[in-house]
mmCIF file as gemmi writes it, N, C-alpha and C atoms, coordinates in Angstrom:
data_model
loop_
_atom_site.group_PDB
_atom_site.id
_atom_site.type_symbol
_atom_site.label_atom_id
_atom_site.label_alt_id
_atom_site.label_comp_id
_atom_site.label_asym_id
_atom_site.label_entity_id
_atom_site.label_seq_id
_atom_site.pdbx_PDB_ins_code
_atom_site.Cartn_x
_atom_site.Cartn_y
_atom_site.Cartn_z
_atom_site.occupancy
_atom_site.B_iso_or_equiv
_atom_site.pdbx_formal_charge
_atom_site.auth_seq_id
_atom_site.auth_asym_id
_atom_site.pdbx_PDB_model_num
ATOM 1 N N . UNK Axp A 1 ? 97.77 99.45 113.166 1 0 ? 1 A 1
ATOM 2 C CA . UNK Axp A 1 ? 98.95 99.062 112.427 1 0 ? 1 A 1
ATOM 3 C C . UNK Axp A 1 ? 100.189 99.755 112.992 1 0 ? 1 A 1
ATOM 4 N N . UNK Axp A 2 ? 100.141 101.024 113.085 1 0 ? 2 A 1
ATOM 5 C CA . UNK Axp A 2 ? 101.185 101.673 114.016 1 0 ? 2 A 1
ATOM 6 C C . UNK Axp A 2 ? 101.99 100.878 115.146 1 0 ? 2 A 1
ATOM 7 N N . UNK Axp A 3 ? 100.743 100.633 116.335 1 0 ? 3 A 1
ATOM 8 C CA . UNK Axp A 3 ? 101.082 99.494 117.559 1 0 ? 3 A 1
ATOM 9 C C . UNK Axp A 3 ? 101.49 98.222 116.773 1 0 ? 3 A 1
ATOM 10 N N . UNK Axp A 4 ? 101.514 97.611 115.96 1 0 ? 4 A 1
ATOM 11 C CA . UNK Axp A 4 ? 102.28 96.964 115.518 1 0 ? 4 A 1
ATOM 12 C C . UNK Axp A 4 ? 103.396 97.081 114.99 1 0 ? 4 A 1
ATOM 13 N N . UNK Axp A 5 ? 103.498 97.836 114.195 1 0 ? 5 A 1
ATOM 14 C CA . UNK Axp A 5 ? 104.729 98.616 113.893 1 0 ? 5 A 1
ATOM 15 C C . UNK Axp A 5 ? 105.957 99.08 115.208 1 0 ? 5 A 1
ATOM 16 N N . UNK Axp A 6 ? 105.253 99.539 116.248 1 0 ? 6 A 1
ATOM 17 C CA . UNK Axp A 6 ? 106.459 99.929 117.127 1 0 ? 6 A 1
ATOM 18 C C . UNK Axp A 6 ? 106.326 98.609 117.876 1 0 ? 6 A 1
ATOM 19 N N . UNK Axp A 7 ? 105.841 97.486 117.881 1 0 ? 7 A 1
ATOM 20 C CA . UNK Axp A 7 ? 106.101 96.566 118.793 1 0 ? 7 A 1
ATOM 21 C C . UNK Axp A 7 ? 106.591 95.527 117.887 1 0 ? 7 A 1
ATOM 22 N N . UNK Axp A 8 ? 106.733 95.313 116.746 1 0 ? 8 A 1
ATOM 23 C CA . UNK Axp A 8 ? 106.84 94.031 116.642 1 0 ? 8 A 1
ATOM 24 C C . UNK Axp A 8 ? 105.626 92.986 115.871 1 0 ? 8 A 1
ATOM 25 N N . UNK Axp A 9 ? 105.451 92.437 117.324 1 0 ? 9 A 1
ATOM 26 C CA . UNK Axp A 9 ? 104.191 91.358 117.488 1 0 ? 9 A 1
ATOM 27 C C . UNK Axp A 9 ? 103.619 91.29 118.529 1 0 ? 9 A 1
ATOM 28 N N . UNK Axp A 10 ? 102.401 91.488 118.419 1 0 ? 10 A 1
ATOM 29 C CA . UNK Axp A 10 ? 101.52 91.604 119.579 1 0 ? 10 A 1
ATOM 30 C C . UNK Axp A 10 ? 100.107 90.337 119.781 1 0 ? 10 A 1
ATOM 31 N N . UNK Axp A 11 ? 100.16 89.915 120.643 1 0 ? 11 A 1
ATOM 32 C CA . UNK Axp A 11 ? 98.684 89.363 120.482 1 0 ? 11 A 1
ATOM 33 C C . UNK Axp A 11 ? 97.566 90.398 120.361 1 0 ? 11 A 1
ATOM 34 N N . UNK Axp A 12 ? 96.603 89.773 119.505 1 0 ? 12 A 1
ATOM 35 C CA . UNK Axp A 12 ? 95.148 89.919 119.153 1 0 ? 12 A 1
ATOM 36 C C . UNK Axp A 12 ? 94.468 90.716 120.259 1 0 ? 12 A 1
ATOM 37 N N . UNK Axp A 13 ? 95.015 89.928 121.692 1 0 ? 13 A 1
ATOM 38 C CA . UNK Axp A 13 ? 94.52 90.603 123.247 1 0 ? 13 A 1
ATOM 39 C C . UNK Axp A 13 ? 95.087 91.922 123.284 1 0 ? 13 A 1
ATOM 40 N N . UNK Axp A 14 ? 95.885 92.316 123.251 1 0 ? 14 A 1
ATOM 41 C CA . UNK Axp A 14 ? 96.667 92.784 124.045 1 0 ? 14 A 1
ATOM 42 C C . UNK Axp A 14 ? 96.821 94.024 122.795 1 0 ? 14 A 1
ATOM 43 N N . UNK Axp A 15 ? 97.391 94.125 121.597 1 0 ? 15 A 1
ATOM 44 C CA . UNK Axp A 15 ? 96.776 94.695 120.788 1 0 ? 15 A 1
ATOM 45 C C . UNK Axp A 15 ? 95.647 95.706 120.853 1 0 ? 15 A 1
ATOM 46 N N . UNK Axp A 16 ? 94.457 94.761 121.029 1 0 ? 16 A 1
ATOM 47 C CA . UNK Axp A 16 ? 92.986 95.394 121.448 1 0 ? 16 A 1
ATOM 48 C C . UNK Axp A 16 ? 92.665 96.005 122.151 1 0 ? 16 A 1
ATOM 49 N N . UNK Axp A 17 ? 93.492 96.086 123.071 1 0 ? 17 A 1
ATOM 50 C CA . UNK Axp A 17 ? 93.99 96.646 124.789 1 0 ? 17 A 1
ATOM 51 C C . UNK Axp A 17 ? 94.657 98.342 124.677 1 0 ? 17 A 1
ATOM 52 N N . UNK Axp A 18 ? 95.541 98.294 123.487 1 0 ? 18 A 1
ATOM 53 C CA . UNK Axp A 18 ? 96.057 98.936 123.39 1 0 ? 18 A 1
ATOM 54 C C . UNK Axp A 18 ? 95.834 100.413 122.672 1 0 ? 18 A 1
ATOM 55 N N . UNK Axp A 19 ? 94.894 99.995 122.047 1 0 ? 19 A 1
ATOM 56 C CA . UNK Axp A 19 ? 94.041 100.696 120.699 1 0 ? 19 A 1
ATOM 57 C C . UNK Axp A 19 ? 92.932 101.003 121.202 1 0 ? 19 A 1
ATOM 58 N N . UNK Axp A 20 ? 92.444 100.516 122.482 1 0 ? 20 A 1
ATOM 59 C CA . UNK Axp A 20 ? 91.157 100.801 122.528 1 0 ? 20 A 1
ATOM 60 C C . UNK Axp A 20 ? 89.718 100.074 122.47 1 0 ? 20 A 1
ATOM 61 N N . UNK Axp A 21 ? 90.118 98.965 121.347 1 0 ? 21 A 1
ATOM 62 C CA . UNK Axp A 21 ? 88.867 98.471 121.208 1 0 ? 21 A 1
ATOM 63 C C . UNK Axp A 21 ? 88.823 96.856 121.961 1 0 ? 21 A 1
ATOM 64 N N . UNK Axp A 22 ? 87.473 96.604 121.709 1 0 ? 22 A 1
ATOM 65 C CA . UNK Axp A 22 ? 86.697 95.762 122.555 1 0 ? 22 A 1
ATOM 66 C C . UNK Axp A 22 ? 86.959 94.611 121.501 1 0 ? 22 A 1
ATOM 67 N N . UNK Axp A 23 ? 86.68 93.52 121.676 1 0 ? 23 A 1
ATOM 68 C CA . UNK Axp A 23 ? 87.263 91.781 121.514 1 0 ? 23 A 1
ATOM 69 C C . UNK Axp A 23 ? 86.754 91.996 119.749 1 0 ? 23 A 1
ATOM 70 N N . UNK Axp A 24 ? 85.346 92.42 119.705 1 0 ? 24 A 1
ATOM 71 C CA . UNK Axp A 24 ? 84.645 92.1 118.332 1 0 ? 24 A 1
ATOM 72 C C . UNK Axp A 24 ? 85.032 93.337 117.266 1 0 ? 24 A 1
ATOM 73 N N . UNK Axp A 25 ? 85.285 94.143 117.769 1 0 ? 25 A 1
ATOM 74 C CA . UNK Axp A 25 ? 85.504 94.791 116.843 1 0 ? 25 A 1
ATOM 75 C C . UNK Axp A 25 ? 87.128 94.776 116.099 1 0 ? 25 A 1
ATOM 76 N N . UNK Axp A 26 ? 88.294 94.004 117.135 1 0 ? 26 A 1
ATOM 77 C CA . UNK Axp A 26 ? 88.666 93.934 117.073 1 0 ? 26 A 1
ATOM 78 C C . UNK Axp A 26 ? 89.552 92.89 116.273 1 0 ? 26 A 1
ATOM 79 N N . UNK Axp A 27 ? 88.276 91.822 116.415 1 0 ? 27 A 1
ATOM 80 C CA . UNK Axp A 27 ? 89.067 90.799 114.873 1 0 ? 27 A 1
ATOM 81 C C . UNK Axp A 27 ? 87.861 91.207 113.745 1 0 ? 27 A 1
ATOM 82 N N . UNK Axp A 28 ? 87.078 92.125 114.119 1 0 ? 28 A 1
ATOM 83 C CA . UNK Axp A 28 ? 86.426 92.383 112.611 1 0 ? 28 A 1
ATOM 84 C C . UNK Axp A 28 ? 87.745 93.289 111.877 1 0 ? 28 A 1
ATOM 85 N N . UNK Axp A 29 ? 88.659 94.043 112.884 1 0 ? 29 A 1
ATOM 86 C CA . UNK Axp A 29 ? 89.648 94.848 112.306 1 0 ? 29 A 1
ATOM 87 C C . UNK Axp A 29 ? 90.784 93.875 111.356 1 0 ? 29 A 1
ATOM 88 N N . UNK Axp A 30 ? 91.443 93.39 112.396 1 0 ? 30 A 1
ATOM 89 C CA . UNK Axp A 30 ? 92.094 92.32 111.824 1 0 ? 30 A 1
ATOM 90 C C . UNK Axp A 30 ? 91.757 91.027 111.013 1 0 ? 30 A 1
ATOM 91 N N . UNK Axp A 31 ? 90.62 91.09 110.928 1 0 ? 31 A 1
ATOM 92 C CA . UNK Axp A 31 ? 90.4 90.161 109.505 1 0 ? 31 A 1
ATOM 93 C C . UNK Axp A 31 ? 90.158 91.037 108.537 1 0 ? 31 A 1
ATOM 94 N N . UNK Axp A 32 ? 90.396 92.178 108.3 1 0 ? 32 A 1
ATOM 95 C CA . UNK Axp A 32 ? 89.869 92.907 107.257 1 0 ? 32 A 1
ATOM 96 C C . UNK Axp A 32 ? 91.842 93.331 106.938 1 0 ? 32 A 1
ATOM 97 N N . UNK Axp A 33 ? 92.368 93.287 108.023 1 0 ? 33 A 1
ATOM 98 C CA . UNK Axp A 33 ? 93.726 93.824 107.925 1 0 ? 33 A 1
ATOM 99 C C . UNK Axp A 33 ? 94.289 92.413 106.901 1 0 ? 33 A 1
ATOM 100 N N . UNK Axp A 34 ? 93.949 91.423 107.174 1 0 ? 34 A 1
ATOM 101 C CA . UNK Axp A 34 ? 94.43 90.041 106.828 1 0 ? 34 A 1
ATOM 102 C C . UNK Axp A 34 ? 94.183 89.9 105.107 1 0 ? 34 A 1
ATOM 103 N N . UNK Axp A 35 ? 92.836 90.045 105.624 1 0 ? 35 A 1
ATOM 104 C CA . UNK Axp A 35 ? 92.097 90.147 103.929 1 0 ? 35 A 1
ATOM 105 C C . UNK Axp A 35 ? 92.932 90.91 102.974 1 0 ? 35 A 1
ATOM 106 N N . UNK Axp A 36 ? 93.869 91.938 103.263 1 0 ? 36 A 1
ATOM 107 C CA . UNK Axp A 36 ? 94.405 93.109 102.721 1 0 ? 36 A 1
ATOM 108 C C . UNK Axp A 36 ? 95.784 92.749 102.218 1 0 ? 36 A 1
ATOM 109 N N . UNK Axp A 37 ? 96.069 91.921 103.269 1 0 ? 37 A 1
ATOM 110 C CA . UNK Axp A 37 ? 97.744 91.456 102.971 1 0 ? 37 A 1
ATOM 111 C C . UNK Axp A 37 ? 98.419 92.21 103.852 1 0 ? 37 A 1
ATOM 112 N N . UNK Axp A 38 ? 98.181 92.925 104.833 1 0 ? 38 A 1
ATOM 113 C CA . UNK Axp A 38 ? 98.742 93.85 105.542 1 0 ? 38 A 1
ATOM 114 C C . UNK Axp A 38 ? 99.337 93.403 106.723 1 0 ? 38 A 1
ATOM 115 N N . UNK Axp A 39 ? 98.47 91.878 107.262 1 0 ? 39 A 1
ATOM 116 C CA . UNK Axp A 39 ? 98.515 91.837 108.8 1 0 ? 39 A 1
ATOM 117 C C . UNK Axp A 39 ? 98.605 90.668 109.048 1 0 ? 39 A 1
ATOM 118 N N . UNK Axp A 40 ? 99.807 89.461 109.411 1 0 ? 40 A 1
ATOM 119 C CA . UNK Axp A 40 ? 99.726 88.151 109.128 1 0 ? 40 A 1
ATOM 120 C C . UNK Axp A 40 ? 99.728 87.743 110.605 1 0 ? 40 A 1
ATOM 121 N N . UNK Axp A 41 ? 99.027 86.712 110.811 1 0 ? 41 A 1
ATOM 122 C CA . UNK Axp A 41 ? 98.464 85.646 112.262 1 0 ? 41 A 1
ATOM 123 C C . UNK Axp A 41 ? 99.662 84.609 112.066 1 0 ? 41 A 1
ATOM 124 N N . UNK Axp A 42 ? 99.783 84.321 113.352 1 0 ? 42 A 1
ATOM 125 C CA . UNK Axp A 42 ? 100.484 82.894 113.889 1 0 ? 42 A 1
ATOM 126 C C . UNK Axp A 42 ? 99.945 82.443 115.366 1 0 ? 42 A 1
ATOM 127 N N . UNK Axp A 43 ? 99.694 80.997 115.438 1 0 ? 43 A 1
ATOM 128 C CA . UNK Axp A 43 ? 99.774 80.596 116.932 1 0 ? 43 A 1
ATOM 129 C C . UNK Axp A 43 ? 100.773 81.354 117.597 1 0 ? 43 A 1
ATOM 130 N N . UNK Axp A 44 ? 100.258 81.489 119.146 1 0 ? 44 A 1
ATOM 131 C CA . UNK Axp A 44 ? 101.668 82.108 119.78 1 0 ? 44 A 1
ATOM 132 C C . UNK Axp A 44 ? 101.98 80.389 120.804 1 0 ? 44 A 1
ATOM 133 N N . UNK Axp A 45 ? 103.29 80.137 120.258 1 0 ? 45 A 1
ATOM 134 C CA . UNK Axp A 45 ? 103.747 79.014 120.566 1 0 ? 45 A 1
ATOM 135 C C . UNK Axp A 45 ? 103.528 78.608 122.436 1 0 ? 45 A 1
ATOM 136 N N . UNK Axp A 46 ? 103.624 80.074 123.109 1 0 ? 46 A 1
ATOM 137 C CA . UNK Axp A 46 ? 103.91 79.853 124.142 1 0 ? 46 A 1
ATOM 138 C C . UNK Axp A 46 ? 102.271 79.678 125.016 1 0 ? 46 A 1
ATOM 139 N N . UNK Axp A 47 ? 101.037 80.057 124.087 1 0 ? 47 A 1
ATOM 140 C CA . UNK Axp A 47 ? 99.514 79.563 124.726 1 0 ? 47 A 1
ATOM 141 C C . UNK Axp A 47 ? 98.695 79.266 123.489 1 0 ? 47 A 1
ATOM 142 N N . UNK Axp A 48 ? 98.351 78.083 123.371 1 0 ? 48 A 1
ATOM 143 C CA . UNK Axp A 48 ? 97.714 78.16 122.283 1 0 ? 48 A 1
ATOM 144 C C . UNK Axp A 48 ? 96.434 78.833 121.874 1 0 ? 48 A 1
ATOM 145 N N . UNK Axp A 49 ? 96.127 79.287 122.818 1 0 ? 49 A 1
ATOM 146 C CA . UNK Axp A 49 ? 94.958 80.185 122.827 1 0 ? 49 A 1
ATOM 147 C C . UNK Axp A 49 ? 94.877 81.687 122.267 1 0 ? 49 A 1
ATOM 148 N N . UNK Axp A 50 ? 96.014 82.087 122.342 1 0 ? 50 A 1
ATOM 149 C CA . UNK Axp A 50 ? 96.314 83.354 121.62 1 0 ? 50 A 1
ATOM 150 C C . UNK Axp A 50 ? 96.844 83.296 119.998 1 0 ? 50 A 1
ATOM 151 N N . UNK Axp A 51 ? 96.72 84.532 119.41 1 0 ? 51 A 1
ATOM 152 C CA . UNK Axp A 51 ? 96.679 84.483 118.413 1 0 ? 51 A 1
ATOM 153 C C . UNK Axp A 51 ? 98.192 85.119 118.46 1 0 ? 51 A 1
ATOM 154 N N . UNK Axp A 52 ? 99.173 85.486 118.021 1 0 ? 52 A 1
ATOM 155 C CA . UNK Axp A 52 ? 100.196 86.594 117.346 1 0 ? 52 A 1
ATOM 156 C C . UNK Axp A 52 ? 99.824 87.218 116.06 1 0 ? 52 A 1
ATOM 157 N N . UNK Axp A 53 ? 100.214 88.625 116.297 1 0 ? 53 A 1
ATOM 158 C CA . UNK Axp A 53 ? 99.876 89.062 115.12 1 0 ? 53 A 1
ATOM 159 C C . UNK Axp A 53 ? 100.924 90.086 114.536 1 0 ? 53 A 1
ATOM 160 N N . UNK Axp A 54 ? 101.392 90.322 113.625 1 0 ? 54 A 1
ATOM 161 C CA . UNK Axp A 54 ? 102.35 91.155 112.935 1 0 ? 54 A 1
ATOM 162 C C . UNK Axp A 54 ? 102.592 91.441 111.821 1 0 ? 54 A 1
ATOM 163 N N . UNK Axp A 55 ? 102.7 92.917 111.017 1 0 ? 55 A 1
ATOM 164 C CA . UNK Axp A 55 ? 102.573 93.193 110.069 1 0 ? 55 A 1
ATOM 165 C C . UNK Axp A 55 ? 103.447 92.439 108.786 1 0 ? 55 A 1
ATOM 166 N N . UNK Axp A 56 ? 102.738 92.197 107.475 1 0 ? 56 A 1
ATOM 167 C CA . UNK Axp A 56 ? 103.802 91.994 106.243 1 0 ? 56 A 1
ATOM 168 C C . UNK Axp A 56 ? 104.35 92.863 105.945 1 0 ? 56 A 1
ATOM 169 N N . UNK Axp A 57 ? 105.244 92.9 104.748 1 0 ? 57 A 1
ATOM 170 C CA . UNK Axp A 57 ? 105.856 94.035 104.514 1 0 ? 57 A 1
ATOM 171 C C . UNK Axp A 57 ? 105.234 94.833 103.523 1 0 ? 57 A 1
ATOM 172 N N . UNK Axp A 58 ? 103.887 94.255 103.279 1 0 ? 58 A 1
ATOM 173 C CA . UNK Axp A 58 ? 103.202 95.877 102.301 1 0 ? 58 A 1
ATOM 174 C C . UNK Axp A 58 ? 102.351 96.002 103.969 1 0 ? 58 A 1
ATOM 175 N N . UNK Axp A 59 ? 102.25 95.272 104.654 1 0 ? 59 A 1
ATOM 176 C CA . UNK Axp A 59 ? 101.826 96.524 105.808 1 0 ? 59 A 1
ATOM 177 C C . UNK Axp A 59 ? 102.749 97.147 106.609 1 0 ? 59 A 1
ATOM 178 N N . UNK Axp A 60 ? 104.122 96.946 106.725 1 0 ? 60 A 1
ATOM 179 C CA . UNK Axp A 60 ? 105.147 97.695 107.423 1 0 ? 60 A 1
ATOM 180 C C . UNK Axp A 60 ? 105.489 99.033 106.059 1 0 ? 60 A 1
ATOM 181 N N . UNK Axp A 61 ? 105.21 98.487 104.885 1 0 ? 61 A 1
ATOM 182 C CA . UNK Axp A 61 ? 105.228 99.652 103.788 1 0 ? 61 A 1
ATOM 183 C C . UNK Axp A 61 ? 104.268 100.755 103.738 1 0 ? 61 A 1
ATOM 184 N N . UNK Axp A 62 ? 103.482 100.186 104.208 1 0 ? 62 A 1
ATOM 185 C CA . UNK Axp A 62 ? 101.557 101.192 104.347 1 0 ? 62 A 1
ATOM 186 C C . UNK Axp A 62 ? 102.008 101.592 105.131 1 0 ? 62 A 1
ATOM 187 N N . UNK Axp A 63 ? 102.309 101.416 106.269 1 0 ? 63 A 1
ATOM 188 C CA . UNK Axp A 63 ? 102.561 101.853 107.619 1 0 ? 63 A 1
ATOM 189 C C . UNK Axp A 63 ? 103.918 103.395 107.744 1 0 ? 63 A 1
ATOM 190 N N . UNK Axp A 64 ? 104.759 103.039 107.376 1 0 ? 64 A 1
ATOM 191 C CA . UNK Axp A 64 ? 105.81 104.001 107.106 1 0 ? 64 A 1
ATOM 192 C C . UNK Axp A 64 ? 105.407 105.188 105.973 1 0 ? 64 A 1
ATOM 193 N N . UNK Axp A 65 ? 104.398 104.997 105.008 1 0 ? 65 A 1
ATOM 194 C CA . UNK Axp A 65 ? 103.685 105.701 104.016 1 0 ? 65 A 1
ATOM 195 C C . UNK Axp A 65 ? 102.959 106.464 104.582 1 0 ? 65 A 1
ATOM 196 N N . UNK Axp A 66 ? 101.853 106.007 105.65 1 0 ? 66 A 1
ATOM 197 C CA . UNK Axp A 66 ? 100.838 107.015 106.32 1 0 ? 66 A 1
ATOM 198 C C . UNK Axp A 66 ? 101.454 107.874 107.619 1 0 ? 66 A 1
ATOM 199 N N . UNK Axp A 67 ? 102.702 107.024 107.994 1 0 ? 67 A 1
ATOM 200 C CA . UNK Axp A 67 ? 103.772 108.14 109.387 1 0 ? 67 A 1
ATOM 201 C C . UNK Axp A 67 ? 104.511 109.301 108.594 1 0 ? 67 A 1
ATOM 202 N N . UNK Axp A 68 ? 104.568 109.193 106.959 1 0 ? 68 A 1
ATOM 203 C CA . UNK Axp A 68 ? 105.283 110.209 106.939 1 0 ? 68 A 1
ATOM 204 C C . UNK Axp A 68 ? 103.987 111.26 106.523 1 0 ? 68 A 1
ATOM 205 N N . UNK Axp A 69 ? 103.11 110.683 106.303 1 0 ? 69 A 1
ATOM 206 C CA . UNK Axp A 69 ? 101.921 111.6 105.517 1 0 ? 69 A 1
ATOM 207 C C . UNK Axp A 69 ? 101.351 112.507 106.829 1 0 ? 69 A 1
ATOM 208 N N . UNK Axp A 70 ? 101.211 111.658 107.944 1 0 ? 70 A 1
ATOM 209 C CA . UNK Axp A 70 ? 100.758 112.117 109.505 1 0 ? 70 A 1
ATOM 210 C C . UNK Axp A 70 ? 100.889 113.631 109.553 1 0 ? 70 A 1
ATOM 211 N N . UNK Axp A 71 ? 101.772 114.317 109.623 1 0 ? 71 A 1
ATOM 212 C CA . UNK Axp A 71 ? 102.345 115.543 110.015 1 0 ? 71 A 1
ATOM 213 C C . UNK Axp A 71 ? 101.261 116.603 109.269 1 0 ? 71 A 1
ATOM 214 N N . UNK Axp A 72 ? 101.387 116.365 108.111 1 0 ? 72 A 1
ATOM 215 C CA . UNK Axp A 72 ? 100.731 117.244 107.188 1 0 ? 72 A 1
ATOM 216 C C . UNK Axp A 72 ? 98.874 117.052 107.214 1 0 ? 72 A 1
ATOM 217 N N . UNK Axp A 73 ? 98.461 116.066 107.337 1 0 ? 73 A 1
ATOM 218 C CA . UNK Axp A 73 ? 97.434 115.623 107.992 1 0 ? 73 A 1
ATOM 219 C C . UNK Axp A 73 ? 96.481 116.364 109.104 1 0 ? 73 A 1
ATOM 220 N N . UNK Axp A 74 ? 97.809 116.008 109.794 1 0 ? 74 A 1
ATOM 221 C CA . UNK Axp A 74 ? 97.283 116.711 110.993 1 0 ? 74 A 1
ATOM 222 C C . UNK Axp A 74 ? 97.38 118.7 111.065 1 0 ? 74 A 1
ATOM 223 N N . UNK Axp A 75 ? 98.341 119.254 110.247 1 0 ? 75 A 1
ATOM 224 C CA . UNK Axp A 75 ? 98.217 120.461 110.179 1 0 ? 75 A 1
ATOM 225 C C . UNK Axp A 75 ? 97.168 121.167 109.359 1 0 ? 75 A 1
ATOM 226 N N . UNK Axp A 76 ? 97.112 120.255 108.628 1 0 ? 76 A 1
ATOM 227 C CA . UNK Axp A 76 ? 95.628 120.501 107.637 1 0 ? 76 A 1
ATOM 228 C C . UNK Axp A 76 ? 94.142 120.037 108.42 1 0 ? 76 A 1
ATOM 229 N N . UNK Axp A 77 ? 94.139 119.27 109.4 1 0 ? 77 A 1
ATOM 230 C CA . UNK Axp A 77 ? 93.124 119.19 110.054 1 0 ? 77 A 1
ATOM 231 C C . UNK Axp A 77 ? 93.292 120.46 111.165 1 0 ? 77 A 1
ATOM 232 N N . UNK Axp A 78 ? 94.079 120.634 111.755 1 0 ? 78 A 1
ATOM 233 C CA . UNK Axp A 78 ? 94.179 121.776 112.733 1 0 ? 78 A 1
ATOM 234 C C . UNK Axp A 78 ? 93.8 123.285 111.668 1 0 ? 78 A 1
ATOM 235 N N . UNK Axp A 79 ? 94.262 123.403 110.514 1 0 ? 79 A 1
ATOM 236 C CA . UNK Axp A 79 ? 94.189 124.794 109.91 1 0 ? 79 A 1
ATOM 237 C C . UNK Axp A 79 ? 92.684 125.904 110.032 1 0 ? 79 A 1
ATOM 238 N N . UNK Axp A 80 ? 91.595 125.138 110.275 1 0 ? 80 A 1
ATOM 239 C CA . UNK Axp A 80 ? 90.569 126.369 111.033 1 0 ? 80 A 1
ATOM 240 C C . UNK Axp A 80 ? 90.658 126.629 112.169 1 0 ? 80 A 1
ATOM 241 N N . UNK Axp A 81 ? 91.575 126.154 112.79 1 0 ? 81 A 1
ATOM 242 C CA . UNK Axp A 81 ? 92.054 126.888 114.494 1 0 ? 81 A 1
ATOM 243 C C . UNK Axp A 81 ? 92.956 127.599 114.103 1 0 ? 81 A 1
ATOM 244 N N . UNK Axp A 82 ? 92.595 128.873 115.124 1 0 ? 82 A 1
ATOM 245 C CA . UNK Axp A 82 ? 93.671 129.667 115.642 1 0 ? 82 A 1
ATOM 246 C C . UNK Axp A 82 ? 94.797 128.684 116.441 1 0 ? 82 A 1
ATOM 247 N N . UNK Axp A 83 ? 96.092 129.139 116.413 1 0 ? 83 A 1
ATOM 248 C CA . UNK Axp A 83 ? 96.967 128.528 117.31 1 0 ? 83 A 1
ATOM 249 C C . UNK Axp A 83 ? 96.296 128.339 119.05 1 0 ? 83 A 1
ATOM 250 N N . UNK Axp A 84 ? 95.85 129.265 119.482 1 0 ? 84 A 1
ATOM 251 C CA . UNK Axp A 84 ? 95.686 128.526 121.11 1 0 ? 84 A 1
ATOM 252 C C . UNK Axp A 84 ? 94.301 127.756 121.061 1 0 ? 84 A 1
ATOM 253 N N . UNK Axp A 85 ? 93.442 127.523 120.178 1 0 ? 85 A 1
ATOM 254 C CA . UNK Axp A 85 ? 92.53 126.876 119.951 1 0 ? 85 A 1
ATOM 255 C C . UNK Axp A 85 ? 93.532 125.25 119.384 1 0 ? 85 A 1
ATOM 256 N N . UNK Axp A 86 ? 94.45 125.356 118.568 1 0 ? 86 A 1
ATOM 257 C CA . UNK Axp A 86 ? 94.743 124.326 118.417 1 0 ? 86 A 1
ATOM 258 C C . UNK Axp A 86 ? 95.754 123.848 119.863 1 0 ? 86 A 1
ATOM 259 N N . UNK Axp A 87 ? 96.202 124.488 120.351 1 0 ? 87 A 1
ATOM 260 C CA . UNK Axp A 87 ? 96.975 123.711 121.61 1 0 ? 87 A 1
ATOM 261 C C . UNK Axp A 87 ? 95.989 123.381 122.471 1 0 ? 87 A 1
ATOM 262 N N . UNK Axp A 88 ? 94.693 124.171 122.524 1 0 ? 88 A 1
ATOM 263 C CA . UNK Axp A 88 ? 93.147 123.654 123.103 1 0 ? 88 A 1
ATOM 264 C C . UNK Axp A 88 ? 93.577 122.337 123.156 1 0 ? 88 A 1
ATOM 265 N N . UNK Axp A 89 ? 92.662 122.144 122.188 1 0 ? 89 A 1
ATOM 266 C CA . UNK Axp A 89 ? 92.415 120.638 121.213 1 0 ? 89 A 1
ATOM 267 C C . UNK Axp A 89 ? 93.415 119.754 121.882 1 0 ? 89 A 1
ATOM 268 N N . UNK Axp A 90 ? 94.578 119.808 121.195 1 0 ? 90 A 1
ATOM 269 C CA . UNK Axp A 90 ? 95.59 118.972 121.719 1 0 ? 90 A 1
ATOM 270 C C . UNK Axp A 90 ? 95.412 118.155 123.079 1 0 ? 90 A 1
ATOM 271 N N . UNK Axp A 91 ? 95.947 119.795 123.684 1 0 ? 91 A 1
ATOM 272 C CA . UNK Axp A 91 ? 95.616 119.335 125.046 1 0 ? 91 A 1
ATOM 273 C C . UNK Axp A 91 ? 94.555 118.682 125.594 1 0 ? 91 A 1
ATOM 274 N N . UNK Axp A 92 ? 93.801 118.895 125.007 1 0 ? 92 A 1
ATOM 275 C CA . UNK Axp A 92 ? 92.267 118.297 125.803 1 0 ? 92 A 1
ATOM 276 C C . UNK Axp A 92 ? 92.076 116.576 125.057 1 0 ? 92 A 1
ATOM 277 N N . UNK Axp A 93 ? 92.73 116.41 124.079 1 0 ? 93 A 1
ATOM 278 C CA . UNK Axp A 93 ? 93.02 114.951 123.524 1 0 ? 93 A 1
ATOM 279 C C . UNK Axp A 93 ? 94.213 114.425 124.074 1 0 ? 93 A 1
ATOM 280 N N . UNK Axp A 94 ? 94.804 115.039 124.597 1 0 ? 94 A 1
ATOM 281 C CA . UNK Axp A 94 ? 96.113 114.018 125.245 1 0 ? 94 A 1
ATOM 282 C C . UNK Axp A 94 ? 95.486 113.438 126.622 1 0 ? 94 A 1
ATOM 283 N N . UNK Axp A 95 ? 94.427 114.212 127.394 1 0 ? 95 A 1
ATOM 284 C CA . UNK Axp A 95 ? 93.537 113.616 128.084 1 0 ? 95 A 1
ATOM 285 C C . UNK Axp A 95 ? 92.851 112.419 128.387 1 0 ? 95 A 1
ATOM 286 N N . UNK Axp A 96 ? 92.71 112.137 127.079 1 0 ? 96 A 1
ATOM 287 C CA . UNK Axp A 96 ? 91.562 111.07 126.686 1 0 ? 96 A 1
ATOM 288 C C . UNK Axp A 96 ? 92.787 109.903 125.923 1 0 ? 96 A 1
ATOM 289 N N . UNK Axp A 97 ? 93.639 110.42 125.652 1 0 ? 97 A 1
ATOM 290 C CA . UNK Axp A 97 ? 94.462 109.042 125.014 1 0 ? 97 A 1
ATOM 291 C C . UNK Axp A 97 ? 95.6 108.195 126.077 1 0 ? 97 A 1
């Protein structure tokens, strides 16, 4: 929802691409996003083969709700590290993303 959020509208492809995941898991995501009211589909005019996809506004609302919650989240997940154990971590996940 984020990658949607900073883009706009993304295809279904490309989306999936972006996040990580593989074709199936990926409209099991987005039909569950849909189901929710969060995540609305359109043909993309320009192939009909693709899907567009882009958030409603209780998912651009969810979305801005869990970015401000993020921060604190994440300091509360870091809080059994010591500080250079948590720049560890970090570092060793900016790796992989």
């Amino acid at each position: 929802m984020v990658k949607l959020h900073e883009y706009t509208e993304l295809s279904q492809n490309l989306l999936g691409r972006l996040v990580g995941m593989d074709k199936a898991t990926m409209q099991g995501v987005v039909r569950r996003l849909k189901d929710r009211g969060l995540v609305d589909s359109r043909p993309d005019p320009g192939d009909a083969r693709r899907t567009l996809l882009s958030l409603t506004l209780d998912g651009q609302r969810s979305v801005a709700k869990l970015m401000m919650n993020g921060p604190a989240v994440s300091r509360e997940t870091l809080k059994p590290l010591t500080p250079a154990e948590q720049r560890q971590l970090l570092e060793l996940l900016s790796k992989i993303v």
